[in-house]
C-alpha atoms as one frame of an Amber mdcrd trajectory, in Angstrom:
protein
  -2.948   3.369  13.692  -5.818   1.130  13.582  -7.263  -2.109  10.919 -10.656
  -2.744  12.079 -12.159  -6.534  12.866 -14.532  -7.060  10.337 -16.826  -9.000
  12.162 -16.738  -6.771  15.661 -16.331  -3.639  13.958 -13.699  -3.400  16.581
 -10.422  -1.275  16.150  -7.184  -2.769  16.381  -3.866  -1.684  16.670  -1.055
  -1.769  13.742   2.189  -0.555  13.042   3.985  -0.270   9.710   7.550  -0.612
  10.075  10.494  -1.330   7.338  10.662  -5.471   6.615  14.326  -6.257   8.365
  16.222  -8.677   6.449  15.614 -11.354   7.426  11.978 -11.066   7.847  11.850
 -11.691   4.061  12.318 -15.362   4.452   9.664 -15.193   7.560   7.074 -13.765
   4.762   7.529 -16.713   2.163   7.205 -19.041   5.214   4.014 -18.102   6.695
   2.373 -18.481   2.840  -0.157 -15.312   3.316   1.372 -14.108   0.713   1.695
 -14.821  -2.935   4.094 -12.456  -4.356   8.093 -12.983  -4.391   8.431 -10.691
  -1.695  12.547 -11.950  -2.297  12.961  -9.852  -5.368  12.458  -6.603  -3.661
  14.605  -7.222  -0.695  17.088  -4.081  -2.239  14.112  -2.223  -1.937  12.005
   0.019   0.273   9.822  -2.853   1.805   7.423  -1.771   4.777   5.387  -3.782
   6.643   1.982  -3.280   8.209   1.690  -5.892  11.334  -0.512  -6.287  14.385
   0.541  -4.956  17.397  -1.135  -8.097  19.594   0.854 -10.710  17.974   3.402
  -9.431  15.321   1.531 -10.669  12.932   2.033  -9.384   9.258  -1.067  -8.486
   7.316   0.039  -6.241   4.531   3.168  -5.520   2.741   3.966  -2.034   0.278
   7.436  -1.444  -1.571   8.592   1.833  -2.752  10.482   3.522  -5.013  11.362
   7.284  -4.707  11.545   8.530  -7.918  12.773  12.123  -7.405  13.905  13.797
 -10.673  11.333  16.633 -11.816   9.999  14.571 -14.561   8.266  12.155 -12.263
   8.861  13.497  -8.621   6.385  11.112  -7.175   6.381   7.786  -4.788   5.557
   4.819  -7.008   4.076   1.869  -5.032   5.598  -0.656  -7.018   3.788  -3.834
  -5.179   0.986  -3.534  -2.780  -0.093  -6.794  -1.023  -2.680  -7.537   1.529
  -2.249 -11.014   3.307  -4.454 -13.579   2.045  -6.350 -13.994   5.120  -7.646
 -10.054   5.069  -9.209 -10.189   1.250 -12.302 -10.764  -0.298 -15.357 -11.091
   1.672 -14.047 -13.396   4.419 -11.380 -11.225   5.362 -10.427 -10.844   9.274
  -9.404  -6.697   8.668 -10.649  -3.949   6.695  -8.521  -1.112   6.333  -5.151
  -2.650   5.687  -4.383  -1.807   2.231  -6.126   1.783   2.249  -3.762   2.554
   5.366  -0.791   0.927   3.251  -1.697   3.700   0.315  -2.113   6.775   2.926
   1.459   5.259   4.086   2.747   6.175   0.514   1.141   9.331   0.273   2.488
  10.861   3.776   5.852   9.543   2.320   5.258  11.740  -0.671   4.885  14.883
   1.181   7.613  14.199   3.791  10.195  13.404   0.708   8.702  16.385  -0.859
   6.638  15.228  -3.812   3.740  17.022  -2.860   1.423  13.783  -1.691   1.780
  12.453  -5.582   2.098   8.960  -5.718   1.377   6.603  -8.669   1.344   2.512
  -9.184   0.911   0.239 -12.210  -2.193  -1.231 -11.917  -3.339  -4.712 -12.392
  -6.209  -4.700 -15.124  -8.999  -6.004 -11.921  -8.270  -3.528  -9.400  -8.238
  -0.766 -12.052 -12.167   0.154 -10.472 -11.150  -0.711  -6.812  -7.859   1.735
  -6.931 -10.574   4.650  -8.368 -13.349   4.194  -6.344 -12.271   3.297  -2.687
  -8.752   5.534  -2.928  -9.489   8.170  -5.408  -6.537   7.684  -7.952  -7.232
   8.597 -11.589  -6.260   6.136 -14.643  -3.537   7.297 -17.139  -3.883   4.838
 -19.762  -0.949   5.693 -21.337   0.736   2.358 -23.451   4.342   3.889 -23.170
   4.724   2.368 -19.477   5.630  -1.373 -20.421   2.080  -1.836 -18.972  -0.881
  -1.675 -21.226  -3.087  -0.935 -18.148  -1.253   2.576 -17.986  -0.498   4.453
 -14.692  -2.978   5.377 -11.848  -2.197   8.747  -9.802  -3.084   9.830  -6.633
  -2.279  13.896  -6.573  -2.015  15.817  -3.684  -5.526  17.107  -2.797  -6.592
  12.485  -2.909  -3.518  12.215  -0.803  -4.325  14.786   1.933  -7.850  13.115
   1.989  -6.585   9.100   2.372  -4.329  10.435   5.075  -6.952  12.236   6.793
  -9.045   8.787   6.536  -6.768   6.445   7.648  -4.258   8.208   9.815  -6.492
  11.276  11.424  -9.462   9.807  12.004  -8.443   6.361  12.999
């Protein structure tokens, strides 16, 4: 798997691996991050680090929600390290290869490559345009911002993108 170097265009190496336990405390420590990452530590956490140095640039928790009502992978937080967003980031391609991470989860779990998040009212655009998902606005989700869903045919693709081809 590969993040590219923005200002190279050069590939380089990742791997996303579960966050151990104690890695948790590492996260708050190095301050790239501005989410509790603490309050999810009962929860799927994976990590997307560079293979060079170790060095974590993008975190994803999960939830497997696998009852026929929802059968899907939520992404319930998504977070890029601070020094890989906006237009001075270092590498492009780390949340996008965090996403396609939850959508080959989907289809190895057996949800069919669906996969949904709660979406923050700013990256409503972002999520549609650069990943594909489609916005549920529905008010009954304790989020007014709704739902956004990727279904199978958008997952196949951002796995083809950021898995296949990189």
């Amino acid at each position: 798997m590969r993040v590219w170097e923005v200002r190279s265009g050069g590939p380089e190496e990742v791997v996303i691996e579960r966050l151990r336990s104690g890695e948790f405390r590492v996260v708050r420590a190095s301050r790239q991050f501005a989410f509790d990452w603490e309050q999810y530590r009962s929860m799927e956490v994976f990590k997307l680090k560079m293979l060079i140095d170790e060095r974590i640039v993008g975190l994803i928790c999960l939830v497997d929600h696998p009852i026929s009502a929802e059968n899907a992978i939520e992404i319930e937080c998504l977070e890029v390290s601070k020094g890989n967003i906006g237009r001075n980031k270092r590498y492009d391609g780390v949340a996008g290869l965090l996403i396609a991470f939850a959508c080959r989860e989907s289809f190895k779990r057996g949800h069919e490559g669906f996969v949904f998040l709660k979406p923050k009212t700013g990256l409503i655009r972002h999520y549609i345009e650069a990943y594909g998902f489609q916005h549920f606005p529905l008010k009954t989700w304790h989020r007014p911002e709704g739902i956004m869903v990727l279904d199978g045919r958008a997952a196949r693709n951002l796995i083809k993108i950021f898995f296949e081809k990189n």
